[in-house]
C-alpha positions as CSV (number, residue, x, y, z in Angstrom):
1,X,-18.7,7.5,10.8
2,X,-20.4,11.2,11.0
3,X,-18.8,12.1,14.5
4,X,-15.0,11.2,12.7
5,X,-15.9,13.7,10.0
6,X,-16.8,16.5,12.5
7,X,-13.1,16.2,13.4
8,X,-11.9,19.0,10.4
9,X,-8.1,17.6,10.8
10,X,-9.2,14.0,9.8
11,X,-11.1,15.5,7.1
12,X,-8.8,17.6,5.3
13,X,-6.2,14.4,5.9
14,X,-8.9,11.9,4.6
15,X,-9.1,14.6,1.3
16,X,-5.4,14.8,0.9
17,X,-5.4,10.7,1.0
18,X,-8.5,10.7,-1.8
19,X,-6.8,13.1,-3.9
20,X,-3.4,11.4,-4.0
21,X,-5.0,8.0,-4.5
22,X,-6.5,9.2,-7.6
23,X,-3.8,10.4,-9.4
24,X,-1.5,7.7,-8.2
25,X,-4.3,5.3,-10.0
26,X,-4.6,7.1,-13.0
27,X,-1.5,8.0,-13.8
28,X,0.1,4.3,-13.1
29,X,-2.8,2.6,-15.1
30,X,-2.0,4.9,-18.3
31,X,2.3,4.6,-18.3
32,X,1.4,0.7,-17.5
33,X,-0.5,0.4,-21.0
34,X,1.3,2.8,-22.4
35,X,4.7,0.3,-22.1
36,X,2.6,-2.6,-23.2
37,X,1.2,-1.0,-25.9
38,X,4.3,0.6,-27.2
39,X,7.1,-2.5,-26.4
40,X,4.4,-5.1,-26.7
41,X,7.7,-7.9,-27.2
42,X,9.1,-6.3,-24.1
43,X,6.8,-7.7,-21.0
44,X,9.9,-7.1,-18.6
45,X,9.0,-2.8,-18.9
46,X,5.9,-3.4,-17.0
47,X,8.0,-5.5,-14.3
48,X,10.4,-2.9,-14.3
49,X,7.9,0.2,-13.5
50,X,6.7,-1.4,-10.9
51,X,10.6,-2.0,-9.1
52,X,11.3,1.5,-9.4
53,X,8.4,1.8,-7.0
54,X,9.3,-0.9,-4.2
55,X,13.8,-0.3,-5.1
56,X,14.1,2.8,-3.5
57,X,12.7,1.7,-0.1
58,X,15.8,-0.6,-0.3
59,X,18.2,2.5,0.3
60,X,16.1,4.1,2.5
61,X,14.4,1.7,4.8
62,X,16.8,3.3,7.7
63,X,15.9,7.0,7.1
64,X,12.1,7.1,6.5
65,X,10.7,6.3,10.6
66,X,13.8,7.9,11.7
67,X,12.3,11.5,9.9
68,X,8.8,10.7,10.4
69,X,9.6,10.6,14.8
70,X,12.6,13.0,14.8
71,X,10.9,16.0,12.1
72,X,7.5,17.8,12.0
73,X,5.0,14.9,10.3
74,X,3.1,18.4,8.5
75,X,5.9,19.0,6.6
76,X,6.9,15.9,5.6
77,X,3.9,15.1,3.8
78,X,3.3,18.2,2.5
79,X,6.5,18.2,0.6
80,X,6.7,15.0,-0.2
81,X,3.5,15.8,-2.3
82,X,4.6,18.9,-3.9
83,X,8.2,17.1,-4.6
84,X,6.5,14.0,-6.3
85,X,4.6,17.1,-8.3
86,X,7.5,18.1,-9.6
87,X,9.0,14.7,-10.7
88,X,5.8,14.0,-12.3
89,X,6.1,16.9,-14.4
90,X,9.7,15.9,-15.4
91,X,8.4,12.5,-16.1
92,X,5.8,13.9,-18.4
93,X,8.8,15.3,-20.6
94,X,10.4,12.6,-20.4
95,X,7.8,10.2,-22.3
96,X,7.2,12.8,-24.6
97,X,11.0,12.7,-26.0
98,X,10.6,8.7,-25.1
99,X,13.1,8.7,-23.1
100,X,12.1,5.6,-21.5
101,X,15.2,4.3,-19.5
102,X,15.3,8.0,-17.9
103,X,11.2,7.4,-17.3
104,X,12.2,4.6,-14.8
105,X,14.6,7.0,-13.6
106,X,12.6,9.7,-12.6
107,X,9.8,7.1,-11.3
108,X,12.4,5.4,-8.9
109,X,13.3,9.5,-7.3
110,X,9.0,9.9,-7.1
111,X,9.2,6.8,-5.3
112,X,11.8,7.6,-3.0
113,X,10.3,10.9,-2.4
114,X,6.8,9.1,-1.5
115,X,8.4,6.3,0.9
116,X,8.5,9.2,3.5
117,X,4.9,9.7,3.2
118,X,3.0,7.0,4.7
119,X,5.1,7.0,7.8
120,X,4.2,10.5,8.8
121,X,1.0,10.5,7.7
122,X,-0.4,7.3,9.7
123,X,1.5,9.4,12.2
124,X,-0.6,12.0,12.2
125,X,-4.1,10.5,11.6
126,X,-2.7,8.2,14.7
127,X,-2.4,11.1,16.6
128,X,-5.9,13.3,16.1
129,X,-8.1,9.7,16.7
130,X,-9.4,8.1,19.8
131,X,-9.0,4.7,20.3
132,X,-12.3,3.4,18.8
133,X,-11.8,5.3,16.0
134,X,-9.3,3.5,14.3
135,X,-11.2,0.9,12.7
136,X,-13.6,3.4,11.6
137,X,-10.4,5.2,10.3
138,X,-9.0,2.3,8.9
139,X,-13.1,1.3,7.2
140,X,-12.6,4.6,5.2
141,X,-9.7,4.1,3.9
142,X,-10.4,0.9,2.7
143,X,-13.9,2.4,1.3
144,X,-11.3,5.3,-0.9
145,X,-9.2,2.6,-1.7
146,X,-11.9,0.7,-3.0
147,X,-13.7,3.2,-5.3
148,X,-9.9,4.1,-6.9
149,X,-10.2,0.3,-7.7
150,X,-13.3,0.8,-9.0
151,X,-13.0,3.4,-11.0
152,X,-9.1,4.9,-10.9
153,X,-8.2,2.0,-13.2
154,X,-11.3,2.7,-15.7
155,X,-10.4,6.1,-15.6
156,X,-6.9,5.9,-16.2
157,X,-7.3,3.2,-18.8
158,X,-9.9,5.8,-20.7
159,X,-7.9,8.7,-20.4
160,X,-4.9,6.9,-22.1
161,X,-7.7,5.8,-24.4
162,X,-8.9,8.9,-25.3
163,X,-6.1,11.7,-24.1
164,X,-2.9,9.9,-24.3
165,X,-0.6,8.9,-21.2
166,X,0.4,12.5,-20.7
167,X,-3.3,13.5,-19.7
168,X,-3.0,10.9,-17.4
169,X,-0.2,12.1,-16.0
170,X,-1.5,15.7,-15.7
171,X,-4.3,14.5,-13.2
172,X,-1.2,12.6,-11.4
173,X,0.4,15.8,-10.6
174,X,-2.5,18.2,-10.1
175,X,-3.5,15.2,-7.4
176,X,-0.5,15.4,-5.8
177,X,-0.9,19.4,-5.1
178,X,-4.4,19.3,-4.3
179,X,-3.5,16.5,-1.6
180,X,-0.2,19.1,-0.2
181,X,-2.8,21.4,-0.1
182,X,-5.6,19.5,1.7
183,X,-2.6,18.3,4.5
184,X,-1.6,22.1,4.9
185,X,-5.5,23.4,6.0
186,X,-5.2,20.4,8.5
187,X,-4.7,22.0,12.3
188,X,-2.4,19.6,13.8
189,X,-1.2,20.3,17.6
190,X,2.5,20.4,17.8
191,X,2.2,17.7,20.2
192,X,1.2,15.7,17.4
193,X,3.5,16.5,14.2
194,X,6.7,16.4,16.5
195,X,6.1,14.4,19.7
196,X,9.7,13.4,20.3
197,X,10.6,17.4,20.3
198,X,12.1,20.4,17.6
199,X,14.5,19.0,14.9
200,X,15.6,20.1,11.8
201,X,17.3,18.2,9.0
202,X,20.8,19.2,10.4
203,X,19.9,17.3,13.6
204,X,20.1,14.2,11.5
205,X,23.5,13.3,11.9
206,X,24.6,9.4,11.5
207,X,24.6,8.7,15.2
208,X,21.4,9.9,15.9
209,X,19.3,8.3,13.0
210,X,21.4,4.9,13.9
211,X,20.5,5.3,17.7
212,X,16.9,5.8,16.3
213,X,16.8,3.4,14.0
214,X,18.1,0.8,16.7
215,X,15.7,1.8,19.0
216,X,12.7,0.8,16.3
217,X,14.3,-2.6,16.0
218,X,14.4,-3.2,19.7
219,X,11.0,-2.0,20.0
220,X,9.9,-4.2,17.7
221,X,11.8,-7.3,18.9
222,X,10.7,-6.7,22.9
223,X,7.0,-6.7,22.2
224,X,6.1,-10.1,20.8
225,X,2.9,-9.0,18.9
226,X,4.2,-6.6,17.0
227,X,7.3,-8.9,15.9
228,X,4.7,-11.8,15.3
229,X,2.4,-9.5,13.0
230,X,5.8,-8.0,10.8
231,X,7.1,-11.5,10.5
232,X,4.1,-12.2,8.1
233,X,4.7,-9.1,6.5
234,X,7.9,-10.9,4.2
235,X,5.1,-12.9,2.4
236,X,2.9,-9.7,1.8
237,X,5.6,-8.5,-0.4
238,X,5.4,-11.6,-2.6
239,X,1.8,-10.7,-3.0
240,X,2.3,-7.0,-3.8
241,X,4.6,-8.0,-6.5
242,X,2.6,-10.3,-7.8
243,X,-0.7,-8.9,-8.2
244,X,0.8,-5.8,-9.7
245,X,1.3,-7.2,-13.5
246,X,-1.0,-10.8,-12.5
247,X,-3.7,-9.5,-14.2
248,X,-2.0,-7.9,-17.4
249,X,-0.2,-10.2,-17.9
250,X,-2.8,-13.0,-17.7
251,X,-5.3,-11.6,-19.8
252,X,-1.9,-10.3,-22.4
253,X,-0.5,-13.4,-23.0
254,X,-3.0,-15.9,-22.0
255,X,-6.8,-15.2,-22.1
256,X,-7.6,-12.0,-24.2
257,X,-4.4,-11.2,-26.2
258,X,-6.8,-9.2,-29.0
259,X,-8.9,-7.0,-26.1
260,X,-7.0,-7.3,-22.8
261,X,-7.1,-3.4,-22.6
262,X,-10.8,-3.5,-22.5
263,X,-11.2,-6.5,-19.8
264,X,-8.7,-4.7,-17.9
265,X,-11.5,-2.5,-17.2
266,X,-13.9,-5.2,-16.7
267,X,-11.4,-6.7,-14.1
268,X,-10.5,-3.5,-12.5
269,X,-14.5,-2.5,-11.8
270,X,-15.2,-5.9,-10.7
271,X,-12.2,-6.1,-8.4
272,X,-13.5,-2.9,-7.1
273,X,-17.5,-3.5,-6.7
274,X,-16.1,-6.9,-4.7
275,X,-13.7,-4.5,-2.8
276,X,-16.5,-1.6,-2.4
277,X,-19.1,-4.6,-1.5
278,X,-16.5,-5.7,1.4
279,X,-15.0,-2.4,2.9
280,X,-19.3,-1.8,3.9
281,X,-19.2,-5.5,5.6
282,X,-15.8,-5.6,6.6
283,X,-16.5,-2.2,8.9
284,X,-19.6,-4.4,10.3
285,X,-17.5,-7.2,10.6
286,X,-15.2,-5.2,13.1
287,X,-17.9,-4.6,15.4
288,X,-18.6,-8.3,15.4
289,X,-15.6,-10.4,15.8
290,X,-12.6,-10.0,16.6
291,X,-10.3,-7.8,14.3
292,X,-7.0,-10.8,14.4
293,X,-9.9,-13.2,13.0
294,X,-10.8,-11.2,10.4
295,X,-7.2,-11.1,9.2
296,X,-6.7,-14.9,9.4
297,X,-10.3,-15.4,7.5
298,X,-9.8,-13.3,4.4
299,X,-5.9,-14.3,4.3
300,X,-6.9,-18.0,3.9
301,X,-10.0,-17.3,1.9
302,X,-8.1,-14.8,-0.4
303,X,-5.2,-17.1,-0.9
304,X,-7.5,-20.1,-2.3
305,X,-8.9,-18.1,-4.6
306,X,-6.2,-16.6,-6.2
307,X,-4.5,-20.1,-6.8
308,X,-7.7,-21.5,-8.5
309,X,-8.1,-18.2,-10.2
310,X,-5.1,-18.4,-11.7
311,X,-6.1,-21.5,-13.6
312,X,-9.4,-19.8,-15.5
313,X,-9.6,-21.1,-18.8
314,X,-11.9,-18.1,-19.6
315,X,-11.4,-14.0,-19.1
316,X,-14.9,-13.9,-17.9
317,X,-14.3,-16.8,-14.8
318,X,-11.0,-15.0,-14.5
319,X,-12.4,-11.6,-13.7
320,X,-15.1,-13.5,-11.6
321,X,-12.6,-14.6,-9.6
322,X,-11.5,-11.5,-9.3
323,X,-14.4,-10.4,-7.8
324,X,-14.3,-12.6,-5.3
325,X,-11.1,-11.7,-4.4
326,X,-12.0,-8.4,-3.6
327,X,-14.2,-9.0,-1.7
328,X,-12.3,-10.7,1.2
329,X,-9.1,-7.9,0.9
330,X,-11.4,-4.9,2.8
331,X,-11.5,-7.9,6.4
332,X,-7.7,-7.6,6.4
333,X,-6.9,-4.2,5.7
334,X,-9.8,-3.6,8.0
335,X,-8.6,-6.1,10.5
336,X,-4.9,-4.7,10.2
337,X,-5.2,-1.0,9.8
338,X,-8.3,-1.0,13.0
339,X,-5.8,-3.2,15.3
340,X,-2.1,-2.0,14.5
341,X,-2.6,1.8,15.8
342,X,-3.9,0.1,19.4
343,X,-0.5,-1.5,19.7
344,X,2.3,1.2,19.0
345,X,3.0,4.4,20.9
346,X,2.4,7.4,19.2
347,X,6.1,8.8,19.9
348,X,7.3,5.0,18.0
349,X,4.5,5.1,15.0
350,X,7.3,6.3,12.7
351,X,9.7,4.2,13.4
352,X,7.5,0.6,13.2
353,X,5.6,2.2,10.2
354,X,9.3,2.5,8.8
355,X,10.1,-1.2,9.1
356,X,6.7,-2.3,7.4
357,X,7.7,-0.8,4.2
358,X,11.3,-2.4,4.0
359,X,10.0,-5.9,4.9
360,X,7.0,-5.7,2.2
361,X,8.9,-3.8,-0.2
362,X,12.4,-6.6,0.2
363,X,10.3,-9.2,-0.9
364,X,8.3,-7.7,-3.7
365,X,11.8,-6.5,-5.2
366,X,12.5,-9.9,-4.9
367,X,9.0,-11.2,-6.7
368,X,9.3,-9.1,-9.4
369,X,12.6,-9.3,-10.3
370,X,12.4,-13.1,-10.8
371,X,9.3,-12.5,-12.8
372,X,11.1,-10.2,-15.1
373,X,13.8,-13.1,-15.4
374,X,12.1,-16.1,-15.1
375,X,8.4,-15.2,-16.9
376,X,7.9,-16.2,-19.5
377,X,10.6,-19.0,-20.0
378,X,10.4,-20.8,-16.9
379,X,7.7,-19.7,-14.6
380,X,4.2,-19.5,-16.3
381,X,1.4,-17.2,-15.3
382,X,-0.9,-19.8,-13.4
383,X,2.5,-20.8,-11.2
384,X,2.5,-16.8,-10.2
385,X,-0.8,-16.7,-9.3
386,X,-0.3,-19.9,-7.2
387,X,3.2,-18.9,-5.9
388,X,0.8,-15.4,-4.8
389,X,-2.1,-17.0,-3.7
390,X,-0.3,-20.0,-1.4
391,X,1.5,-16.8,0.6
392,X,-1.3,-15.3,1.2
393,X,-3.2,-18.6,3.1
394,X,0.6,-19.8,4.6
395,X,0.7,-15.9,6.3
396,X,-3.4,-17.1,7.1
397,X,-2.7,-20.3,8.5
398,X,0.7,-18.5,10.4
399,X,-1.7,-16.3,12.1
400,X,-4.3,-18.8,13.4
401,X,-1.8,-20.7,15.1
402,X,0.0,-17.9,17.1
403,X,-2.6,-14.5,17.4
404,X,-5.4,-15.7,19.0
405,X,-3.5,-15.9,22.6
406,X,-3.3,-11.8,22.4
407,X,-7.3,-11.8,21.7
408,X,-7.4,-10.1,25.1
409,X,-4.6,-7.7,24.5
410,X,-5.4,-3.9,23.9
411,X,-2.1,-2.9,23.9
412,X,1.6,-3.6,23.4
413,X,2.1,-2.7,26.8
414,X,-0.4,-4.9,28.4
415,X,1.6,-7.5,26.6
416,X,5.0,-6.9,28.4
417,X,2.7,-6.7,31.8
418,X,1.3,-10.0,31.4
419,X,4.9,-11.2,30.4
420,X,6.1,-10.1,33.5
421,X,3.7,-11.4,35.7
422,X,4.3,-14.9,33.6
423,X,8.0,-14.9,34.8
């Protein structure tokens, strides 16, 4: 863990990857209350904020891999953070005149702009690592993720508390700078931020971003584990969806209608203490078994608990269950973000990172926008939780069956070798 920080480039990218975390955190937990509070009758606004974050990647899914392969990776991240900057400034007016259905406006252009970051920034961090260093990489990230659990939601909850929504939304945009900033002190070799050669945006024409984007897809269909490891992906979006208003909405309208903004908090530091708890044993984990085992273990042990969660009579067994929870999400991101670096080729990263986003985000569309039409009439919170938790062991069970047979597979292309030799 020392010797990856005495690589500066990972450092100032690890910085840029805090900072944007936080204010993501902060500022989503305050405009989330800030509906409930203000159209308490209206449950569906919460739903709604969070489909203008998956919808765009609906109109985009093509473009975003295409950019991150085919244009400098710097740049890309850079300005999507100074762009998403300037939304959040315009969003900041916006709930001040409460102009609400323009609020969802300017949160589904943010989103769009931000769908292009993740590609080129697993790009890059791909690119200045070794090998072994990607579960260590991936340990980190999981350890930042974990303490924004921890604390972003506290935070952001007493900000709104104390500040109002707009504070929180101040520390969203100075976040987003700080982390343009933290991404432009990053020294990135050329080889690195465009390894498929020069482009500019005019070099984008239709042919060439379909010939691109075709390519991905074959990629992705020749090499068996990657396909094997996206096709689970579908149900992760189910989960996404879910377990972004699960919790509100439980404690709302089920366990703590008078005080669910104050176990909110409870349940967003226990959540993170389990998460913080597992990132430290998940990263010891790695060096024990096998990374596809610790994916299959905490998808199956994460999925039972969320099912029986979801049927706590009490807020203090649900956030205990919560807790829980947590603890087992650090082995897969772990197991996930340490194994799925190995298996792509730098020059492709773009391209497969752009097909994980559709696949997740399709479904979570999906999940919420039957929860904002079927909840509360027809489907009732404990159903969610048990629609959420049984995708998360089927994608567990899915996996035990079929990865273990690439246990002795380094590589994608040590895959098509032994395929070969097979025929």
């Amino acid at each position: 863990m020392i010797q990856i920080f005495k690589n500066r480039n990972f450092s100032w990218l690890f910085l840029a990857n805090f900072t944007s975390q936080l204010g993501s955190v902060v500022g989503m937990t305050a405009f989330m209350l800030y509906l409930l509070r203000k159209f308490s009758s209206q449950p569906y606004y919460a739903t709604i904020t969070e489909l203008m974050y998956t919808l765009p990647m609906i109109f985009l899914f093509f473009l975003v891999g295409v950019v991150a392969d085919r244009l400098n990776r710097k740049k890309i991240a850079v300005n999507c953070d100074f762009i998403s900057a300037f939304l959040s400034i315009i969003l900041l007016i916006t709930i001040n005149e409460d102009w609400v259905y323009l609020s969802f406006g300017i949160l589904f252009l943010r989103s769009g702009v931000s769908k292009f970051f993740q590609p080129a920034q697993s790009s890059l961090i791909q690119g200045i690592l070794t090998e072994d260093q990607y579960a260590v990489s991936a340990g980190l990230n999981q350890l930042v993720s974990s303490l924004f659990m921890l604390f972003g939601g506290a935070i952001g909850t007493f900000v709104f508390w104390k500040l109002g929504v707009e504070a929180a939304i101040m520390v969203d945009t100075i976040s987003f700078i700080l982390s343009g900033l933290f991404i432009l002190l990053a020294k990135v070799p050329k080889e690195i931020t465009n390894p498929n050669g020069d482009h500019t945006v005019k070099d984008l024409k239709f042919k060439l971003v379909l010939s691109d984007f075709k390519e991905g897809i074959v990629y992705i269909f020749n090499h068996s584990l990657l396909r094997l490891i996206l096709s689970g992906f579908f149900l992760f979006g189910i989960i996404n969806g879910g377990f972004s208003v699960m919790p509100s909405f439980v404690l709302k309208y089920k366990l703590a209608p008078n005080n669910y903004e104050e176990l909110l908090i409870y349940i967003g530091v226990a959540f993170g203490v389990g998460v913080l708890i597992g990132s430290i044993c998940g990263s010891m984990l790695a060096k024990k078994i096998p990374l596809p085992y610790m994916i299959i273990i905490g998808l199956i042990i994460s999925g039972v608990c969320v099912i029986v969660g979801g049927f706590s009579t009490s807020a203090n067994a649900y956030i205990i269950w919560q807790f829980i929870i947590g603890l087992t999400i650090p082995i897969i991101n772990i197991g996930i973000g340490g194994w799925f670096p190995k298996l792509v080729e730098k020059r492709m990263m773009g391209r497969v990172q752009g097909w994980i986003q559709p696949i997740i985000l399709l479904s979570q569309s999906v999940t919420l926008g039957l929860i904002t039409v079927f909840y509360p009439s027809v489907l009732k919170i404990e159903w969610i939780h048990a629609i959420v938790g049984a995708s998360l062991a089927i994608v567990g069970v899915y996996y035990l069956f079929l990865l273990p047979k690439f246990l002795v597979v380094d590589s994608v292309k040590q895959v098509e070798v032994e395929k070969s030799v097979n025929h």
